[in-house]
Residue, then its C-alpha position, 0 to 999 in steps of 0.5 A: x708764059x705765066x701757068x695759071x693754076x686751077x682753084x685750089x692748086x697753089x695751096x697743094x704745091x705749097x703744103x707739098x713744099x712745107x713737107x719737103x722742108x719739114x723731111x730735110x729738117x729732119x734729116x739734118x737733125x737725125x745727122x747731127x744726132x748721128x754724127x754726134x755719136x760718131x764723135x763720142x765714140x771716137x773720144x772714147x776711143x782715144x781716150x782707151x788707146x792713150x791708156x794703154x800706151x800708159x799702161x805699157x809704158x808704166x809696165x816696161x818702166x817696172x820691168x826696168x826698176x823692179x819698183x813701183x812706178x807711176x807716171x802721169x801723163x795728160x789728166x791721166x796716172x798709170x801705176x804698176x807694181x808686181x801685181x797689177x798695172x792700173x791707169x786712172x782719170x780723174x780718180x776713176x779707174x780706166x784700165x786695170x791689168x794683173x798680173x798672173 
């Protein structure tokens, strides 16, 4: 019934589990990491395609008016004129289209 262990046995199985743990924490954390990243690039991604839909929108609206436009949707303005269509965030520019 119970398995008896030769001298020194029971140190090995337990630094053998210590290593397993230590592999799976690791492993969590490289996730994490990784999924982390993922989710970063997803933002960005986002946060690109809401831009142009600004831009287009702010585009099609001059095409309209044949004056300047901005509008400003979320935390983001798009301002098209003749030369170019610019979208900003937060005072930054994230997209700029000119025209030819």
């Amino acid at each position: 019934m119970f398995r008896q262990f030769k001298k020194g046995q029971p140190a090995i199985i337990l630094g053998e589990s210590m290593m397993s743990l230590a592999i799976a924490a690791i492993s969590a954390v490289f996730l994490m990491i990784g999924l982390n990243g993922l989710n970063q690039q997803q933002k960005q991604a986002d946060v690109r395609l809401m831009a142009c839909r600004l831009a287009k929108e702010a585009g099609d609206e001059f095409k309209e008016q044949k004056h300047r436009v901005s509008i400003v949707q979320a935390s983001m303005t798009a301002t098209a004129d003749q030369d170019q269509v610019v979208v900003e965030q937060a005072g930054r520019c994230i997209l700029k289209l000119e025209r030819r």
